[in-house]
Structures are given as structure tokens and as C-alpha cells.
C-alpha positions as CSV (number, residue, x, y, z in Angstrom):
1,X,-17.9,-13.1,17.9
2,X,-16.4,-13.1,14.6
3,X,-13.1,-12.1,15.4
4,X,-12.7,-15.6,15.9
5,X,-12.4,-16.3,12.4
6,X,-9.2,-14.7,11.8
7,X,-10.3,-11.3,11.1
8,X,-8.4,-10.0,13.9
9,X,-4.9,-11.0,12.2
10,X,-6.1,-9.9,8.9
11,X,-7.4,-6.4,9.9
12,X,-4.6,-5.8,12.7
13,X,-5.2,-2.7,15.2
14,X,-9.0,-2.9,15.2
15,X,-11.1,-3.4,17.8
16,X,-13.9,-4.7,16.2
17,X,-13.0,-5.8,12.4
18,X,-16.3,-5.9,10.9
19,X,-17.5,-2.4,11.8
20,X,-16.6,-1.3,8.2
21,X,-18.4,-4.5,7.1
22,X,-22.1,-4.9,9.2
23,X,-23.4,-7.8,6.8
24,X,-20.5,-9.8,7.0
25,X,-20.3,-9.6,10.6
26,X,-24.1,-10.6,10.9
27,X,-23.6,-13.2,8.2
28,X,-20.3,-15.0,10.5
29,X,-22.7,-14.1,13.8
30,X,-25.7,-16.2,12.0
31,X,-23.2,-18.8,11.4
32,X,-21.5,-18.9,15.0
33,X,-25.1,-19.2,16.6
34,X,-25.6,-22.5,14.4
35,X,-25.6,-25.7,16.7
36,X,-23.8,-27.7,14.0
37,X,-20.7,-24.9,14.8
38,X,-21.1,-25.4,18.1
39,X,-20.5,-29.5,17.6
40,X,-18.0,-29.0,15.3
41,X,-15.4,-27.0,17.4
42,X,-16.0,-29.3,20.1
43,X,-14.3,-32.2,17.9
44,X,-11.3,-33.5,19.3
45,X,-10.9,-31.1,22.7
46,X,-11.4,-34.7,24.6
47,X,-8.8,-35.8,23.0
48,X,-4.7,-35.3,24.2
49,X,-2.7,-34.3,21.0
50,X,0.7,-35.6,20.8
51,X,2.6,-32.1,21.2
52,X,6.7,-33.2,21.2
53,X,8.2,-33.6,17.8
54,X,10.1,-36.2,18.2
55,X,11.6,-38.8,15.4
56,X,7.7,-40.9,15.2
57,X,6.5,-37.6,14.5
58,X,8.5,-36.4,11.9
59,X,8.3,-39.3,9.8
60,X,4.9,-39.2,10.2
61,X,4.7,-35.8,9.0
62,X,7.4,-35.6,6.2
63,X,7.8,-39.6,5.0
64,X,9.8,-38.3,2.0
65,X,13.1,-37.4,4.2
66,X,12.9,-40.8,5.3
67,X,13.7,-44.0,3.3
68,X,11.3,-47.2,3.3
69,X,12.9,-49.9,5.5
70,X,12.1,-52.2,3.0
């Protein structure tokens, strides 16, 4: 359903967000039923994502703090 476009944090407490909104909620709907979605969010979940931070990832992620070696 829609909700899994973020509505749900946006428009906190509802049960359904897009009841005030029927034509957005068919427009995200017609999207979500698209095969091309369907590929698309299944990029990358056969793939293990490094999750520690450790020292290779943070200079990966903020290069700045670190200087070059050369």
C-alpha cells in the first residue's frame, strides 16, 4: 500500500494516510502494481551490506576528516 512511501511518518496517527487524499493514493497504488517497482526494490536484497562502522567505513564515508597518505 502506499503507506510505504513514507506517508505514514509524515501524517503520524493515521491509519490509512491517504483517506483525505483518494487520487493520490490510487496514483502511488498504480505505481506499486508496476512490474518495473517490483524489480527495483528487489535491487541489492541478495546482497550482505557491510553494517559495522568501523575505521574503512568512515573514511569511506567522510574522506575529508581524513588526510591523503600521500
Amino acid at each position: 500500500m502506499p503507506t510505504k512511501f513514507g506517508a505514514s511518518r509524515v501524517l503520524k496517527g493515521a491509519e490509512d494516510p491517504f483517506a483525505a487524499y483518494p487520487e493520490i493514493k490510487r496514483w502511488f497504488a498504480a505505481i506499486e502494481a508496476r512490474p518495473a517497482v517490483a524489480r527495483a526494490k528487489a535491487v541489492g536484497k541478495d546482497h550482505a551490506f557491510k553494517t559495522t562502522v568501523d575505521e574503512e567505513t568512515k573514511r569511506a564515508l567522510f574522506p575529508s576528516n581524513y588526510p591523503s597518505a600521500a
